[in-house]
C-alpha positions in Angstrom: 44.2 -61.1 -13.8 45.5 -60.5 -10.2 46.5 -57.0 -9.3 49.0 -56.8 -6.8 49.0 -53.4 -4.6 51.4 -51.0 -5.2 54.0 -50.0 -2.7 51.6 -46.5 -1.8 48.2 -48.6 -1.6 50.2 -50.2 1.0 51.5 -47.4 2.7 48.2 -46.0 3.3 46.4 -49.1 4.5 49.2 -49.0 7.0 48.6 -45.9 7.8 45.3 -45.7 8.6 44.5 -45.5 12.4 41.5 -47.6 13.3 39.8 -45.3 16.8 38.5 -47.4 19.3 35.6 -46.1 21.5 36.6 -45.9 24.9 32.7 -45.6 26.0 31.5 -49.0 24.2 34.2 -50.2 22.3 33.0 -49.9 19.0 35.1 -49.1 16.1 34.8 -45.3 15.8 35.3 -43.3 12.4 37.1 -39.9 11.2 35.2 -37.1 9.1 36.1 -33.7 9.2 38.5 -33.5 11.8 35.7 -35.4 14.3 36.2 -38.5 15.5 32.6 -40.6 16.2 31.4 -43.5 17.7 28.2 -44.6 15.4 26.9 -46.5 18.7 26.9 -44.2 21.4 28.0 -41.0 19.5 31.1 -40.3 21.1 32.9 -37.9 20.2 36.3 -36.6 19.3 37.9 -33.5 18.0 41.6 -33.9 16.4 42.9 -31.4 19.4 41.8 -34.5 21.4 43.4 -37.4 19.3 46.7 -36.7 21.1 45.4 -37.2 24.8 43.4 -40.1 24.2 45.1 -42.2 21.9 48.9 -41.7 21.8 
């Protein structure tokens, strides 16, 4: 049986920002308000989010 996603599963795939590390370009990854690069442990804080990636 196929299961087709609902209209809010899609919403929040859509939503979902994907953070580029600007130090080594790997994909970075959001937990607790801290954005980190699992590479070079970069790191983020949401009062950053705006001046880096807007």
């Amino acid at each position: 049986m196929d299961k087709t996603p609902t209209q809010a599963e899609n919403e929040e795939v859509l939503q979902k920002h994907v953070y580029i590390c600007d130090r080594c370009g790997s994909e970075m990854y959001e937990k607790n308000c801290k954005i980190t690069c699992p590479n070079c442990g970069n790191r983020f804080d949401c009062s950053d989010l705006n001046i880096y990636f807007d």
